[in-house]
C-alpha positions, 0 to 999 in steps of 0.5 A: 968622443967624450961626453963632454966633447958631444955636449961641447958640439951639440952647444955650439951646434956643430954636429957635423963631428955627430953626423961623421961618427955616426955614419962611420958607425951606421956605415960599417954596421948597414955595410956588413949586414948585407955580406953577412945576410947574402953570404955564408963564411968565408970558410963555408965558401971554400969548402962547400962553394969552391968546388963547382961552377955552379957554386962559384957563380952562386957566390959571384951573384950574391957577392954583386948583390951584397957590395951594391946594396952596400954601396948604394946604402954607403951613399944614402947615408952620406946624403942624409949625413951630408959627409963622405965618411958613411961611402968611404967606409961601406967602400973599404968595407966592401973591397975587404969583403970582396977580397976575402970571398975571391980568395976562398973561392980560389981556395986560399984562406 
């Protein structure tokens, strides 16, 4: 968005175009601060967490943790943003993350 489009918005006050950018930005932002805080690389985890129940159930427990905690912060932001846009992208987010740990846990990345 321009300059002159948010000044446009803010204008005629219409923000929810702000608020939806925002809790674009914010989602993916809160989203991945909590895999990256939770979890190491997924590199990490397949050479160092791969090769052991224990470490497969260590990776399990924190990759739960972290895609609640995501979802749950995906939800505050869409409340308070009063738009969809902040839960569809800690969603997306999450299942990637999800995805990519499985695989290196299976060995595969």
């Amino acid at each position: 968005m321009t300059r002159a489009v948010v000044k446009r918005n803010l204008n005629r006050g219409n923000t929810q175009a702000i608020r939806q950018t925002a809790g674009l930005g914010i989602g993916l932002i809160a989203s991945e601060h909590f895999f990256s805080s939770m979890l190491t690389s997924p590199m990490t985890t397949k050479r160092f967490f791969s090769t052991t129940p224990e470490g497969i159930e260590d990776t399990m427990d924190a990759l739960k943790k972290a895609v609640g905690l995501s979802m749950v912060s995906g939800s505050i932001l869409s409340y308070v943003s009063k738009s969809w846009i902040p839960l569809v992208t800690t969603g997306v987010v999450s299942a990637f993350y999800w995805w990519e740990y499985c695989k290196a846990l299976e060995g595969e990345i």
